[in-house]
C-alpha positions as CSV (number, residue, x, y, z in Angstrom):
1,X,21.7,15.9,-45.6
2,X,21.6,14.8,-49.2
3,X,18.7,15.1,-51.5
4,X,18.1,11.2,-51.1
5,X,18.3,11.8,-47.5
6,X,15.8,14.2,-47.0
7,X,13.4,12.1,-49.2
8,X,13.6,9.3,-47.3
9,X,13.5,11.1,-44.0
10,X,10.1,12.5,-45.6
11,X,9.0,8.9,-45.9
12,X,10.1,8.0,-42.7
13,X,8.0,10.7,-41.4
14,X,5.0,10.2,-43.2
15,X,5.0,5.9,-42.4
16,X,4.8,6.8,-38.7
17,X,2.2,9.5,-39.1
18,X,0.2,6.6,-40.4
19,X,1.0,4.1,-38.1
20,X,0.3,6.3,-35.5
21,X,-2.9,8.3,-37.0
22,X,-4.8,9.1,-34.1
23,X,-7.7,11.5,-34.2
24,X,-6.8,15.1,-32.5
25,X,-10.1,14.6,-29.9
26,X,-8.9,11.1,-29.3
27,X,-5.2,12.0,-28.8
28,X,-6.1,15.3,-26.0
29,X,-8.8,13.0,-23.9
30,X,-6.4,10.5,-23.8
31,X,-3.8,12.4,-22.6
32,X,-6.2,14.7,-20.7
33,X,-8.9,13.5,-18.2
34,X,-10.5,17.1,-17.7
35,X,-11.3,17.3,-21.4
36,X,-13.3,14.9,-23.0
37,X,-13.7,14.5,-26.7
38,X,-17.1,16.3,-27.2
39,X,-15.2,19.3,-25.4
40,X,-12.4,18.6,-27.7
41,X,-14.7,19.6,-30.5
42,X,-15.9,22.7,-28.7
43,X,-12.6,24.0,-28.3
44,X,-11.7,23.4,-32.1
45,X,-15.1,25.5,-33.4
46,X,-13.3,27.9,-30.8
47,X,-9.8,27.9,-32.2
48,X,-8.6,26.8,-28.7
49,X,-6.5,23.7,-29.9
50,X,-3.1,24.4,-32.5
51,X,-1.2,21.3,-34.1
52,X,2.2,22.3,-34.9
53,X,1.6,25.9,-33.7
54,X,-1.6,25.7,-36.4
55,X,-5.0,26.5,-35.2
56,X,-6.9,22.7,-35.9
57,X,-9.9,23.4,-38.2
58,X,-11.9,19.8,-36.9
59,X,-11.4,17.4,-34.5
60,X,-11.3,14.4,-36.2
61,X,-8.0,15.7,-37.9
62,X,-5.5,13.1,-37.9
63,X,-1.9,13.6,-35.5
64,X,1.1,11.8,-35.0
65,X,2.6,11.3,-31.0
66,X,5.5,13.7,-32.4
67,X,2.8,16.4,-33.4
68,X,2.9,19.4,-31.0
69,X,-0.9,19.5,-29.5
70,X,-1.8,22.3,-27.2
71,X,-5.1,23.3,-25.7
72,X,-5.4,26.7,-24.9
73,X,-2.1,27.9,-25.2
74,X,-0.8,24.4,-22.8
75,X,1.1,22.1,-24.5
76,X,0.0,18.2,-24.3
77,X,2.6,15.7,-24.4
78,X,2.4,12.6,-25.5
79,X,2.4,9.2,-23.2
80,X,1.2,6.1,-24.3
81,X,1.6,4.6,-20.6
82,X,2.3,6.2,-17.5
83,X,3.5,5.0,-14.0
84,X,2.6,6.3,-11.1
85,X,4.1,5.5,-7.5
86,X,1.5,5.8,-4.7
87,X,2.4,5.5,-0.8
88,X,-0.8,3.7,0.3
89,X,-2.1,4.6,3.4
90,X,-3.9,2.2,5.5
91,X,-7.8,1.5,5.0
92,X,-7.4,1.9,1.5
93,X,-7.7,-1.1,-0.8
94,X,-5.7,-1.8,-3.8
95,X,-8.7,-2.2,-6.6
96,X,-10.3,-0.3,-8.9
97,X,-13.8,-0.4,-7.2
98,X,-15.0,-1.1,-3.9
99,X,-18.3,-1.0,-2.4
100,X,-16.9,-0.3,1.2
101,X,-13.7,1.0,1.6
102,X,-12.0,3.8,-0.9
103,X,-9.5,2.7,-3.2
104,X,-5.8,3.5,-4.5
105,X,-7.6,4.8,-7.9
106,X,-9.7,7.6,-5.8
107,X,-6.6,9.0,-4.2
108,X,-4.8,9.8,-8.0
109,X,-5.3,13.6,-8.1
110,X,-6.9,14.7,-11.2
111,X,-4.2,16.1,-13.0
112,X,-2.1,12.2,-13.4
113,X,-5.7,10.1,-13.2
114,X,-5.9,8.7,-16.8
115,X,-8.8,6.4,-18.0
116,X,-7.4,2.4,-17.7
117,X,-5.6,2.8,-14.8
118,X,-5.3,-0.3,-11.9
119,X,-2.9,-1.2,-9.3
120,X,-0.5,-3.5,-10.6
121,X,-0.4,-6.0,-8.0
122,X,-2.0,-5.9,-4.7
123,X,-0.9,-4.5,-1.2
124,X,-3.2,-5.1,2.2
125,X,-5.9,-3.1,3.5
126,X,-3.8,-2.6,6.6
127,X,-0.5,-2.4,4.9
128,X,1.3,0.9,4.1
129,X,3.9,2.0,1.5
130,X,4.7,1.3,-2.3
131,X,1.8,0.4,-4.4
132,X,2.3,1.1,-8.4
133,X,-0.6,2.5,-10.7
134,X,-0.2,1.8,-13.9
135,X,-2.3,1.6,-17.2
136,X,0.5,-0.8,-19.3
137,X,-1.4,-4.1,-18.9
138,X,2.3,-6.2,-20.5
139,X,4.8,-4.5,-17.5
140,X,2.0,-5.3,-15.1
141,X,2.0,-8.7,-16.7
142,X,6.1,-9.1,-16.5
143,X,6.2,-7.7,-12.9
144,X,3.1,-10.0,-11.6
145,X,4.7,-13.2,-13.8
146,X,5.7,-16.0,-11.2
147,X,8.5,-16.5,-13.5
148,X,9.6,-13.0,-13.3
149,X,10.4,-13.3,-9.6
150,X,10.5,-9.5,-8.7
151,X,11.3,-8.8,-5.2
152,X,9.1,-6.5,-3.0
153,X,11.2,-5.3,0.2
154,X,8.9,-4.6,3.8
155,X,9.8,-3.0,6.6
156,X,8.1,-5.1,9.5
157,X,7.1,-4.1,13.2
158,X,7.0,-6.9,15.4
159,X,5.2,-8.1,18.6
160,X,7.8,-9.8,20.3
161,X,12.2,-9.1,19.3
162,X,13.0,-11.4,16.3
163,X,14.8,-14.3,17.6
164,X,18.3,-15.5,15.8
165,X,16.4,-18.6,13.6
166,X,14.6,-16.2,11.8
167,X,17.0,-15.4,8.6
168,X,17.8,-19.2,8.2
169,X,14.0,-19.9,8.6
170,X,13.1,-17.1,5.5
171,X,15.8,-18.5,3.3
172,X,15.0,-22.1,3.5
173,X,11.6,-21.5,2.4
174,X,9.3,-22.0,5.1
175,X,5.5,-23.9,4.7
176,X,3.1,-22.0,6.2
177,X,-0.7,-22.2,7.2
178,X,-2.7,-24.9,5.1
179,X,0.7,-26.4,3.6
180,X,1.6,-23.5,1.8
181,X,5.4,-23.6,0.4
182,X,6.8,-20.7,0.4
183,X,9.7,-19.1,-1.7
184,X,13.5,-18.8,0.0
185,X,13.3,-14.9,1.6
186,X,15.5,-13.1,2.9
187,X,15.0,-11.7,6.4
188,X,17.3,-8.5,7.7
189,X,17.1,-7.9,11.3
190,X,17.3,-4.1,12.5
191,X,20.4,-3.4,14.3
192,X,19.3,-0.9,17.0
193,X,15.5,-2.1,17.1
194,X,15.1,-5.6,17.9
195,X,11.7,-5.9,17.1
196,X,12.0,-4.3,13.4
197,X,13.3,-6.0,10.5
198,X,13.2,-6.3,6.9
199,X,11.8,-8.6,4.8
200,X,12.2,-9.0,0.6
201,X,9.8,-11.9,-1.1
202,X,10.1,-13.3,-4.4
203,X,6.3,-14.3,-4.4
204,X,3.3,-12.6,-3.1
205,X,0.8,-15.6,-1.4
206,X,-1.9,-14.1,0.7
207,X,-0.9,-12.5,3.9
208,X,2.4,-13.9,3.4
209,X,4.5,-11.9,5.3
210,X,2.1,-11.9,8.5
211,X,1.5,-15.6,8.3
212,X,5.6,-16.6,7.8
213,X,6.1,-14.5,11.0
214,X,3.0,-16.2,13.0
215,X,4.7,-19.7,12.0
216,X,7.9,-18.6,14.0
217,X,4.9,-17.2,16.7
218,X,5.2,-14.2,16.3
219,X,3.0,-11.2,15.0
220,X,3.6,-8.3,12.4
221,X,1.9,-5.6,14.3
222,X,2.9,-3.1,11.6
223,X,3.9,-3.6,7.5
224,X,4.9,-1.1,4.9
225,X,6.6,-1.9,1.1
226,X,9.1,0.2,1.0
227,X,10.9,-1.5,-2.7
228,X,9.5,-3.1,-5.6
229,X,12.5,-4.8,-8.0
230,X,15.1,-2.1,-7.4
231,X,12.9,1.1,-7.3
232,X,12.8,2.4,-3.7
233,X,9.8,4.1,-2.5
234,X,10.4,7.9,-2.5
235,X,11.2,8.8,1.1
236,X,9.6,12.3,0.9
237,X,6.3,10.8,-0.4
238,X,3.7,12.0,2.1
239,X,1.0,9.0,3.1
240,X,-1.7,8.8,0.5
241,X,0.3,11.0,-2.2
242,X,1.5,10.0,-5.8
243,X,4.5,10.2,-8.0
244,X,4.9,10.0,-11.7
245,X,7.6,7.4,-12.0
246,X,9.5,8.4,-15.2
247,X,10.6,6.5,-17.8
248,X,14.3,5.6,-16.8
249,X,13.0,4.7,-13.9
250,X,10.0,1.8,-14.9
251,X,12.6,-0.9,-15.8
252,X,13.9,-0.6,-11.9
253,X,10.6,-2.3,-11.2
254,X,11.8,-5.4,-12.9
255,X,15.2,-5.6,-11.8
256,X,16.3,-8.4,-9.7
257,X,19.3,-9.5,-7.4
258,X,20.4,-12.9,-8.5
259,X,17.9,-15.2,-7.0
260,X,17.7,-18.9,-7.5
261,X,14.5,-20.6,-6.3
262,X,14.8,-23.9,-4.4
C-alpha cells in the first residue's frame, strides 16, 4: 500500500470511529444483558474490560463496532440487530407483555435476550411453530408490509379429510366470516394423511387459516408455521426453544415465490 494509501485508509478509519462513537458502557450493555452500564463502570475501576487488547481506563471511553471489547477475558462482538427464531409452544402469546398468559419474550434465555426485542408479527395462542424475535423495527416493518406479501407456510390438522374443492377454493381467494376477502392461497393436501395439509398465506387476517377452513365446514383441530418467506423452521428446534438466525439467513424471511394478487 502506498504512502497515500495508508493515509487515506487512516481517514477512512478514523470517519467511522466517529460515526460510530459509542461509549464503552453503552456498547457492552447493549450487547450484553447481564451487565448493565453501572457494572460496566465497576469492572473498568477493576481493569476487567480491554479495547484492543488495552485495559479501558473509564467507561465513557469512546469505541468503534470494529473495536475488540472484552469483559473479563470474553470477547463481545458486535450486533446492531439480531434475529432470533423461536418454535412457540402453545399457551404462549406472541407480545411483549401479558397480564395472563407468558409470552414469546419470557422464553428467550438470558444469554440471546437483548433490551428492544418483540415478536415480529403475531402467531395464535393455540398455534405452534415459527414465530421470529427480532429488535430491527425496518425488517419487521418490510416483512409485516401488506405490500411486501411474504408467505407464512402451516401445517394443518383437520377434523374431517380435506375434500378435492379445497385447492381451487384457497387460490381463488375465498370471503370468509363478516365479508372478509381473502388473498389467493395455496392449499397442499398430504398424500398419505387425508386429513393433514398445507397451507401458505400471503396475508395474515385474524384466525385466517381456521376460519377459511370453517367456510368449507370444516375445523383445524391442530396449526403450526413451519416457513416464513423462504426460511424453514429448524426441524431439530425443540418446542419452546430459540435460534439465533444469522445474518445470510434474515433476507430468506423476505423472499417470495412469484405471487400475483387477484
Amino acid at each position: 500500500m502506498t504512502f497515500g494509501g495508508i493515509v487515506c485508509y487512516n481517514l477512512y478509519k478514523k470517519i467511522v470511529r466517529k460515526a460510530f462513537a459509542m461509549r464503552l458502557d453503552k456498547f457492552v450493555s447493549s450487547q450484553r444483558n447481564d451487565i448493565s452500564r453501572s457494572m460496566v463502570r465497576e469492572l473498568c475501576r477493576k481493569g476487567q474490560v480491554t479495547v484492543n487488547g488495552k485495559v479501558a481506563k473509564a467507561a465513557d471511553a469512546k469505541v468503534s463496532e470494529n473495536d475488540i471489547v472484552a469483559v473479563k477475558g470474553v470477547e463481545i462482538c458486535y450486533k446492531k440487530f439480531v434475529y432470533i427464531m423461536m418454535n412457540k409452544p402453545q399457551g404462549v402469546v406472541c407480545s411483549t407483555r401479558d397480564g395472563e398468559s407468558k409470552t414469546v419474550l419470557e422464553l428467550v434465555p438470558p444469554e440471546m435476550f437483548r433490551e428492544g426485542l418483540f415478536p415480529a408479527g403475531r402467531l395464535d395462542k393455540d398455534t405452534e411453530g415459527f414465530v421470529l424475535l427480532t429488535d430491527d423495527g425496518a425488517l419487521a416493518h418490510r416483512m409485516l408490509s401488506p405490500k411486501t406479501h411474504v408467505p407464512k407456510t402451516y401445517f394443518v390438522r383437520l377434523r374431517d379429510p380435506w375434500q378435492e374443492n379445497y385447492a381451487q377454493a384457497f387460490a381463488e381467494g375465498m370471503t370468509i366470516d363478516g365479508g372478509e376477502k381473502c388473498l389467493p392461497a395455496e392449499f397442499s393436501a398430504s398424500v398419505n394423511c387425508p386429513d393433514e395439509c398445507t397451507v401458505v398465506l400471503h396475508e395474515g387476517k385474524y384466525h385466517q387459516v381456521k376460519r377459511m377452513f370453517e367456510k368449507l365446514g370444516n375445523k383445524v383441530v391442530f396449526l403450526k408455521r413451519i416457513k416464513i418467506g423462504e426460511l424453514p423452521l429448524d426441524p431439530d428446534l425443540p418446542l419452546g426453544s430459540c435460534l439465533e438466525i444469522m445474518h445470510k439467513d434474515v433476507e430468506r424471511l423476505l423472499t417470495a415465490k412469484s405471487f400475483k394478487c387477484k
